[in-house]
MOPAC internal coordinates of N, CA, C and O (Angstrom, degrees):
PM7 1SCF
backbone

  N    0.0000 0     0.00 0     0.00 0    0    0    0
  C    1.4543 1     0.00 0     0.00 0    1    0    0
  C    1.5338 1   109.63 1     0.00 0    2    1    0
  O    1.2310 1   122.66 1   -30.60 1    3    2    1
  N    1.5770 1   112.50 1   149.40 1    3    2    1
  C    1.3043 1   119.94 1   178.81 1    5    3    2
  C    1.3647 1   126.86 1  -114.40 1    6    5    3
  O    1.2310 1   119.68 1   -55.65 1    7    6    5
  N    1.2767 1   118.22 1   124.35 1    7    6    5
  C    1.3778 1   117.77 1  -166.19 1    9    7    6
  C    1.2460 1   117.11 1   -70.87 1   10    9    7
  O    1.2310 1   113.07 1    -2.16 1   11   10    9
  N    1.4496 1   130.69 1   177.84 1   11   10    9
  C    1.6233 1   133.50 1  -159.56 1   13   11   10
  C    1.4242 1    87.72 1   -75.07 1   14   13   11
  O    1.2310 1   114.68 1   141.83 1   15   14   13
  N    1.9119 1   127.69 1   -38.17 1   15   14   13
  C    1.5126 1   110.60 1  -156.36 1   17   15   14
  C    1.5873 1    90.16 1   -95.13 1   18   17   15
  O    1.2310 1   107.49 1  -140.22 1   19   18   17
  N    1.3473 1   140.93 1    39.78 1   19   18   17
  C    1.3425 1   110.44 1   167.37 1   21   19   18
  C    1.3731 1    96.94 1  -120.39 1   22   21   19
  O    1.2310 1   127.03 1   153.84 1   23   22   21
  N    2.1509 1   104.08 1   -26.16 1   23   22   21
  C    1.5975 1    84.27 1   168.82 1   25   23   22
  C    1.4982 1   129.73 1   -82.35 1   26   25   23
  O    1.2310 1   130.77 1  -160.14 1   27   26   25
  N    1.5055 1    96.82 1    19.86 1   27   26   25
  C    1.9915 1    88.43 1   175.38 1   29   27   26
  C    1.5079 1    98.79 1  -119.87 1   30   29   27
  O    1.2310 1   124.13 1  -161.91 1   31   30   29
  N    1.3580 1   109.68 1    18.09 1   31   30   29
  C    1.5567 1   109.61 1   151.24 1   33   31   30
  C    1.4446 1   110.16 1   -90.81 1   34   33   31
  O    1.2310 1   115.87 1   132.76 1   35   34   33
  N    1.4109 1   125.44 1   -47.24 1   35   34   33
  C    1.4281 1   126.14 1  -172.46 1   37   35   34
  C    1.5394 1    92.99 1   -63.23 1   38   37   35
  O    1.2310 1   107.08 1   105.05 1   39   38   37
  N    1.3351 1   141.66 1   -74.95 1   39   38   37
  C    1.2473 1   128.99 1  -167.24 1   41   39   38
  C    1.6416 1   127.31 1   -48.32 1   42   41   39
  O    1.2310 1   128.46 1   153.26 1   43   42   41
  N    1.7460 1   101.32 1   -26.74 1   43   42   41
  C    1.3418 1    95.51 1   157.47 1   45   43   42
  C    1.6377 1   135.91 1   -93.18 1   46   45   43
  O    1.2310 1   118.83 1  -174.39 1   47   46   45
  N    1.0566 1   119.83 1     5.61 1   47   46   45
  C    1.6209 1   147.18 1   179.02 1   49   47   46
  C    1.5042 1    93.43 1   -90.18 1   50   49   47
  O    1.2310 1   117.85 1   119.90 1   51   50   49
  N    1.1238 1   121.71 1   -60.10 1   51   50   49
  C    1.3533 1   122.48 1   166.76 1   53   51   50
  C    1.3256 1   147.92 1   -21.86 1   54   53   51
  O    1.2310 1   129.81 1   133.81 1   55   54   53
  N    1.7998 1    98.70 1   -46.19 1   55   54   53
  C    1.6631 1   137.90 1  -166.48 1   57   55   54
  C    1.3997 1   112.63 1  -125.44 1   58   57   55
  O    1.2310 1   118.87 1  -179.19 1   59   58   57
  N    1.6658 1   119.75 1     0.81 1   59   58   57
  C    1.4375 1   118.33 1  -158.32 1   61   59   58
  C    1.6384 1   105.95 1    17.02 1   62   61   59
  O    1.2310 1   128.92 1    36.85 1   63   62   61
  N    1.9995 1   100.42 1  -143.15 1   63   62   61
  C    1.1096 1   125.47 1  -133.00 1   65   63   62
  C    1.8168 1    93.43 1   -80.69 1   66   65   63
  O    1.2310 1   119.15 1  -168.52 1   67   66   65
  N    1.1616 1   119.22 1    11.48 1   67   66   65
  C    1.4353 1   112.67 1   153.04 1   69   67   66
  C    1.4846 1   132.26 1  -102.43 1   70   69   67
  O    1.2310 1   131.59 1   169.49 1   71   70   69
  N    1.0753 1    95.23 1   -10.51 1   71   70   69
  C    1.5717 1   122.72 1   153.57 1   73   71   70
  C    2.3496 1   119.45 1   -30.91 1   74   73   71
  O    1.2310 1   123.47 1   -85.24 1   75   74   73
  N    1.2918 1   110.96 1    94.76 1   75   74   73
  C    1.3131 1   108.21 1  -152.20 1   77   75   74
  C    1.9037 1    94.34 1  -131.36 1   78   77   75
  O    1.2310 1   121.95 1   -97.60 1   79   78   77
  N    1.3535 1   113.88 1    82.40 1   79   78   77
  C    1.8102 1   101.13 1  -165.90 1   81   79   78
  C    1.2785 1    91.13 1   -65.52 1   82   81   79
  O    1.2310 1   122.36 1   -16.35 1   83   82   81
  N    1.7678 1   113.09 1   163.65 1   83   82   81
  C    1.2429 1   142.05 1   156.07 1   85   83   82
  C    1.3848 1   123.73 1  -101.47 1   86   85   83
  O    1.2310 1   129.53 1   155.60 1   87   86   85
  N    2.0960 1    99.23 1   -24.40 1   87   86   85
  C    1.2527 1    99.09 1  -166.94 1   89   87   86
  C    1.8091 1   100.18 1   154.84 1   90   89   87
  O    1.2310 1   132.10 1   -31.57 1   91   90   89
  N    1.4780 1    94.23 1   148.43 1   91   90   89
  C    1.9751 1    95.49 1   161.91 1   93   91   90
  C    1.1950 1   115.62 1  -116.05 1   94   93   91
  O    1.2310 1   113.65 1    -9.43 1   95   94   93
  N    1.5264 1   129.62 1   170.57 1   95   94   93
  C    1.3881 1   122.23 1   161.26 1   97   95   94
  C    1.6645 1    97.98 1  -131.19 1   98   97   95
  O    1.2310 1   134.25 1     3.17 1   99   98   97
  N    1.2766 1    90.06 1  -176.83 1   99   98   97
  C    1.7639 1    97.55 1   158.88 1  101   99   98
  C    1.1298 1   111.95 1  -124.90 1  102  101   99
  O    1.2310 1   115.77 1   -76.56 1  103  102  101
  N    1.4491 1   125.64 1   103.44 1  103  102  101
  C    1.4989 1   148.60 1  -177.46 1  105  103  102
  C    1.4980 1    99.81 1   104.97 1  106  105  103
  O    1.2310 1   130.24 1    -3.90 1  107  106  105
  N    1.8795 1    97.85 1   176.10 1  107  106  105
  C    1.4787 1    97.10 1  -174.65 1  109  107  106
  C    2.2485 1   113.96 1   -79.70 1  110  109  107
  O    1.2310 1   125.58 1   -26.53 1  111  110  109
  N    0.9776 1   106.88 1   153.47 1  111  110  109
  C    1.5460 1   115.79 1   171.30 1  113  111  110
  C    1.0816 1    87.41 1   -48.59 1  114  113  111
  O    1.2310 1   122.78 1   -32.21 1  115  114  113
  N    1.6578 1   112.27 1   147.79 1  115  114  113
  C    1.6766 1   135.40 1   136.02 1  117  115  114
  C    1.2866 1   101.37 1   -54.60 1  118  117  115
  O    1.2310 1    96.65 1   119.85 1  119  118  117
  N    1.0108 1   158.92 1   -60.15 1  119  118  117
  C    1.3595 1   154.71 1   165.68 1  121  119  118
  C    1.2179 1   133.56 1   -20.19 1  122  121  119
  O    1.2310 1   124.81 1   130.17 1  123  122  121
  N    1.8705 1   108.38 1   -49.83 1  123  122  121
  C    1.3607 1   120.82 1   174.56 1  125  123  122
  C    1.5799 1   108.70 1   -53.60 1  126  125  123
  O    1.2310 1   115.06 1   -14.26 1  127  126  125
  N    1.5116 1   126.98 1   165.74 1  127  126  125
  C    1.1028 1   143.74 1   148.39 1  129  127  126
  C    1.5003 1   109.96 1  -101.19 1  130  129  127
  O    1.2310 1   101.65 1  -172.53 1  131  130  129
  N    1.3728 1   151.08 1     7.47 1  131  130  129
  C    0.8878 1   156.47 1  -136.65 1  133  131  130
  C    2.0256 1    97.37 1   -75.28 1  134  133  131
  O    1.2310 1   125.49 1   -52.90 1  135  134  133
  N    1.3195 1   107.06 1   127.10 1  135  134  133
  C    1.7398 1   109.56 1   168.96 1  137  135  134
  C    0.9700 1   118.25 1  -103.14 1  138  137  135
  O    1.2310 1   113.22 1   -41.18 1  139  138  137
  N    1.8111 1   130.42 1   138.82 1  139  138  137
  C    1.6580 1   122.78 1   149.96 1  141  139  138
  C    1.3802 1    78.00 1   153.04 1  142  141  139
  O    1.2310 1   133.15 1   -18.38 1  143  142  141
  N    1.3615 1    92.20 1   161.62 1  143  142  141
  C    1.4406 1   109.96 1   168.40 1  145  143  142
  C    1.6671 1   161.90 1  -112.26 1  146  145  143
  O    1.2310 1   135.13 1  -113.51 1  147  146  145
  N    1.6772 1    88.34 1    66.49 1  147  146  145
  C    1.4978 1   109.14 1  -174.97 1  149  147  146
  C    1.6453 1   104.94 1  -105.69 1  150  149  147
  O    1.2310 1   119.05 1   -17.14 1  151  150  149
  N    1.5782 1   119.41 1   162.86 1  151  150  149
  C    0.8881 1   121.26 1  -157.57 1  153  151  150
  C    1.6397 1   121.46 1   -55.60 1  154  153  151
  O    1.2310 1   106.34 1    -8.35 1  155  154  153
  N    1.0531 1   142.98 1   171.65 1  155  154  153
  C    1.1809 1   130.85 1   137.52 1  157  155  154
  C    1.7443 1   157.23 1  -141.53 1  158  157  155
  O    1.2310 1   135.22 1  -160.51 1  159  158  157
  N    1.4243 1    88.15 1    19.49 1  159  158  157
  C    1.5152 1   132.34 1   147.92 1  161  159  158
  C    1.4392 1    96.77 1   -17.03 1  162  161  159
  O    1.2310 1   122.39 1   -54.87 1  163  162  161
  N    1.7177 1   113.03 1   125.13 1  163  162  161
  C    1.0422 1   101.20 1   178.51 1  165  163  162
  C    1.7145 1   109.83 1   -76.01 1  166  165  163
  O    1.2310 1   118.53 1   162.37 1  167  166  165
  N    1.3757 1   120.41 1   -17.63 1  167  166  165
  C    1.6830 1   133.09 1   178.90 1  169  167  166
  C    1.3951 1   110.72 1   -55.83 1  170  169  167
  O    1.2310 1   118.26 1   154.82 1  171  170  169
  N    1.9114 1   120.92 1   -25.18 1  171  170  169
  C    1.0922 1   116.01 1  -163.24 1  173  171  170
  C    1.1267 1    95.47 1   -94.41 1  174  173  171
  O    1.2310 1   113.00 1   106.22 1  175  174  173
  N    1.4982 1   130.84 1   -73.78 1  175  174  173
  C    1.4537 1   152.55 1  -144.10 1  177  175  174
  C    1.7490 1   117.97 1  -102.84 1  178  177  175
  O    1.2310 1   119.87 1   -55.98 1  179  178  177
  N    1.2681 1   117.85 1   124.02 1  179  178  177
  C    1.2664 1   127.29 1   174.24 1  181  179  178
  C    1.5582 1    93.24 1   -79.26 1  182  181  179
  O    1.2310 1   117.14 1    -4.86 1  183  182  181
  N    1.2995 1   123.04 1   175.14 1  183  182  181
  C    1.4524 1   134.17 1   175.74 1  185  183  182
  C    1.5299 1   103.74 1  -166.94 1  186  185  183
  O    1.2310 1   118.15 1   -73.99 1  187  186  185
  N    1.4125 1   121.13 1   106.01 1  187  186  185
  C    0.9725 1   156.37 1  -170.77 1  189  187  186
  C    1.1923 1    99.00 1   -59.67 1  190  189  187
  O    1.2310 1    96.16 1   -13.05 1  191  190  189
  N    1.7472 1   159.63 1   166.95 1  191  190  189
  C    1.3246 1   151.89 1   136.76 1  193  191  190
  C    1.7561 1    97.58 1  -146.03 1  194  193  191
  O    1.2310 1   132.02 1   -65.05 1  195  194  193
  N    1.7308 1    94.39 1   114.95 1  195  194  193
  C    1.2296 1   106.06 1  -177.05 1  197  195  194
  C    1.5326 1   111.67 1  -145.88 1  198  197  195
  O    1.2310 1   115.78 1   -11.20 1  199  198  197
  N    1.8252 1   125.61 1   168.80 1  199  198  197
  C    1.2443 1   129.27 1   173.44 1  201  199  198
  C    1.9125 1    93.10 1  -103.83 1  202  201  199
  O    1.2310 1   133.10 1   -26.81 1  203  202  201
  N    1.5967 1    92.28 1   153.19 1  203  202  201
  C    1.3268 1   125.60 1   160.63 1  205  203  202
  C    1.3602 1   122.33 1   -72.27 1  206  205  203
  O    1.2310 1   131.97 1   143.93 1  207  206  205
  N    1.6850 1    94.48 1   -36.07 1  207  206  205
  C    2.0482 1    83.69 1  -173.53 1  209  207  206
  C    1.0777 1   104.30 1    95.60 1  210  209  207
  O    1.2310 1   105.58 1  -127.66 1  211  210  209
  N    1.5157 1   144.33 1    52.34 1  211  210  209
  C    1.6454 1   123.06 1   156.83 1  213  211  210
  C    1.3733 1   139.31 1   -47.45 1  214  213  211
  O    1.2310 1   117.55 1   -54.40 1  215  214  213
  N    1.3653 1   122.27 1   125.60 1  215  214  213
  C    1.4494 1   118.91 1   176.88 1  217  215  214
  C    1.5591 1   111.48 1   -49.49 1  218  217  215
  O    1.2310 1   121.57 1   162.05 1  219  218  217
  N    1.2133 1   114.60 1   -17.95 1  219  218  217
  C    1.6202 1   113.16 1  -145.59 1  221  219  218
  C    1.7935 1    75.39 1   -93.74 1  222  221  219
  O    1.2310 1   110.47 1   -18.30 1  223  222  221
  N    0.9985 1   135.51 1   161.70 1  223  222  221
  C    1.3021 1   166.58 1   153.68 1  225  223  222
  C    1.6188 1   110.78 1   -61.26 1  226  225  223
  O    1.2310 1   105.02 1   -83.93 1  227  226  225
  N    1.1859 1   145.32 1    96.07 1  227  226  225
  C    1.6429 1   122.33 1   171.89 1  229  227  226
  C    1.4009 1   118.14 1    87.29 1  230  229  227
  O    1.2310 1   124.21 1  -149.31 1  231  230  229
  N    1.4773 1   109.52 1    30.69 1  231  230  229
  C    1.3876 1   119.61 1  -165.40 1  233  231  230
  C    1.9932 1    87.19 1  -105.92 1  234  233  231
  O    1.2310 1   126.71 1   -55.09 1  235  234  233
  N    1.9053 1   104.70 1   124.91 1  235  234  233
  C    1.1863 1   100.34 1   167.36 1  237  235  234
  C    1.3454 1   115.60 1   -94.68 1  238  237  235
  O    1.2310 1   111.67 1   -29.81 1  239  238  237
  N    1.3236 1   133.30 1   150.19 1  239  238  237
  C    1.5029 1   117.46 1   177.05 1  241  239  238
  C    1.5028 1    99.21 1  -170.41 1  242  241  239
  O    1.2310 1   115.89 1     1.83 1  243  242  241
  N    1.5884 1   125.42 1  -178.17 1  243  242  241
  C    1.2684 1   142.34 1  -136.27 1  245  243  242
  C    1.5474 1    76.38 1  -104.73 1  246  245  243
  O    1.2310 1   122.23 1   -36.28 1  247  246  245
  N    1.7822 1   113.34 1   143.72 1  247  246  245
  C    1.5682 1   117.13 1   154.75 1  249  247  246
  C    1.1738 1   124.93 1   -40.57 1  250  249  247
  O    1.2310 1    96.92 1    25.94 1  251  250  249
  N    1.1888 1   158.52 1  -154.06 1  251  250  249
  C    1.5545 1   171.29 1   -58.91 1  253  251  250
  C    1.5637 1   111.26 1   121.97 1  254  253  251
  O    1.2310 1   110.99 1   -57.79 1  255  254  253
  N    1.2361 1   134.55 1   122.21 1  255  254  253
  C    1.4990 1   115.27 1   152.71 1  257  255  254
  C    1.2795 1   110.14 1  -137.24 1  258  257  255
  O    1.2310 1   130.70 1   -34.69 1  259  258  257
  N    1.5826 1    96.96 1   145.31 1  259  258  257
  C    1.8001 1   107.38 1   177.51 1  261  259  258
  C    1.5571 1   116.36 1  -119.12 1  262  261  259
  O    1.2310 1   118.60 1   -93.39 1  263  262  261
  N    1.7355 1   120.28 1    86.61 1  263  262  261
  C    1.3396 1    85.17 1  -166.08 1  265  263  262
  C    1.6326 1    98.12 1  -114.52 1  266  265  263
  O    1.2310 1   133.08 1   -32.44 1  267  266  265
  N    1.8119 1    92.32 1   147.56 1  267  266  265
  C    1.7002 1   120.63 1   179.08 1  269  267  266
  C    1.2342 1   118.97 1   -82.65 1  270  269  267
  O    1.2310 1   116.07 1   -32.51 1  271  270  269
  N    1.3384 1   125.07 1   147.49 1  271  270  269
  C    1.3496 1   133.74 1   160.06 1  273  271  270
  C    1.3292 1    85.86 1   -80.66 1  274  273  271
  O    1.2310 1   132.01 1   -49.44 1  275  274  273
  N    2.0860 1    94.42 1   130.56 1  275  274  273
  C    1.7973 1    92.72 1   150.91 1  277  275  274
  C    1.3886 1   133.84 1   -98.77 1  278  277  275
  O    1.2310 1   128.43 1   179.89 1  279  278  277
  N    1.5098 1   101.36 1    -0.11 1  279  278  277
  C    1.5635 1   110.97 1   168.43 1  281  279  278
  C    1.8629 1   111.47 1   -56.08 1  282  281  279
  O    1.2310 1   126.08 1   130.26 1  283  282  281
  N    1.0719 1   105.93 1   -49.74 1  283  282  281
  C    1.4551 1   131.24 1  -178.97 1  285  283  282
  C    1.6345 1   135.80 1   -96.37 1  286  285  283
  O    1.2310 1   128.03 1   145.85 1  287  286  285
  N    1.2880 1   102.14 1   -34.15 1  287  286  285
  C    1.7727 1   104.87 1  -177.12 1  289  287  286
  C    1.3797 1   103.31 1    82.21 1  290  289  287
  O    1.2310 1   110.42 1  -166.80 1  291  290  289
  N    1.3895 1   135.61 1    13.20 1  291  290  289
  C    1.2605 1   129.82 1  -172.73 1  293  291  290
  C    1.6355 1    93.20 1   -90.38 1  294  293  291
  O    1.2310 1   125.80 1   -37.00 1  295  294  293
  N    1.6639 1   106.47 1   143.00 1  295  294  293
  C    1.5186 1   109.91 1   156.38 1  297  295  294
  C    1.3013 1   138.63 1   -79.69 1  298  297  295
  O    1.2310 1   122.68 1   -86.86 1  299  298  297
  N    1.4259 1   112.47 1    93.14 1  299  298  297
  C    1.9751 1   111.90 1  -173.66 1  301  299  298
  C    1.1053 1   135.46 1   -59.95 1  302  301  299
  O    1.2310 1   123.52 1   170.36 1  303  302  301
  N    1.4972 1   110.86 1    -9.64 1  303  302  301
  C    1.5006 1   125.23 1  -162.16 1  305  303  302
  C    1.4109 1   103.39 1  -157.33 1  306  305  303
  O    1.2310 1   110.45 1   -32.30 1  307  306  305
  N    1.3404 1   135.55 1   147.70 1  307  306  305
  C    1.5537 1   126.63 1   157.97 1  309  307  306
  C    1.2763 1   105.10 1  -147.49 1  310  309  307
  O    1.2310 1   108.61 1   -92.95 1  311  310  309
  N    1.6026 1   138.91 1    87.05 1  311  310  309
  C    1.5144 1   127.62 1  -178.08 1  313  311  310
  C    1.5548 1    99.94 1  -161.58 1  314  313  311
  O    1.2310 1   130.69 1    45.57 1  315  314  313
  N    1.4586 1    96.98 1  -134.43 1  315  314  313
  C    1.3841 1   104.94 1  -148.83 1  317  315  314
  C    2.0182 1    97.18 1  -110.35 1  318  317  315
  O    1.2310 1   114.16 1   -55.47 1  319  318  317
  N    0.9696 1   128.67 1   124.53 1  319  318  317
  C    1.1585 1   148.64 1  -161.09 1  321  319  318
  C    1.1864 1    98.64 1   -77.99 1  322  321  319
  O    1.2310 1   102.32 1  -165.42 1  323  322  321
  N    1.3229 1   149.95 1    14.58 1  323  322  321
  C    1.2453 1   143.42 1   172.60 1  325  323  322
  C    1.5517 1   126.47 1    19.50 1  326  325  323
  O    1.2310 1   128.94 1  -134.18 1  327  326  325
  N    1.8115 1   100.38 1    45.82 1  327  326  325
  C    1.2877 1   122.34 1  -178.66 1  329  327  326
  C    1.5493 1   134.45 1   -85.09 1  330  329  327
  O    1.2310 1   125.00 1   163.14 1  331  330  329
  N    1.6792 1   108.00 1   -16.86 1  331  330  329
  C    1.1002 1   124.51 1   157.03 1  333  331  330
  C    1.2690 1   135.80 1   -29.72 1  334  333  331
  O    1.2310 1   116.37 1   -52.89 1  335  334  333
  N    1.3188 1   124.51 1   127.11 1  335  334  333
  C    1.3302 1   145.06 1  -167.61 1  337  335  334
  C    1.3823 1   123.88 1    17.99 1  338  337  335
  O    1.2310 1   120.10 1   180.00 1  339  338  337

């Protein structure tokens, strides 16, 4: 099993120097819209919530999500958190 700080090393190893955490949970947010089909038990999966870093100046847009198996350290998901409004 993987602890909260190794999966916000893998998600930032992942994303380097645009890499910006907000935060982890265990399982996905009620909030997220996130699709596909990996687990989401909060027991199984860490879920990463982070920024990219836009070049653009004043760019609004949806959080980041990275979510981990903690059995494994594998990444299940890597996109857009469908956190918007």
């Amino acid at each position: 099993m993987i602890t909260e700080e190794e999966a916000i090393a893998i998600a930032e190893k992942l994303h380097g120097a645009k890499f910006e955490l907000y935060g982890a949970t265990r399982g996905i947010p009620s909030n997220f819209a996130i699709y596909g089909s990996f687990p989401r038990n909060p027991d199984d999966v860490w879920c990463v919530y982070c920024s990219l870093r836009s070049e653009r100046a004043g760019v609004i847009a949806s959080g980041h999500a990275v979510v981990i198996a903690k059995d494994t350290g594998k990444v299940l998901y890597d996109g857009s958190a469908c956190d918007e409004g």
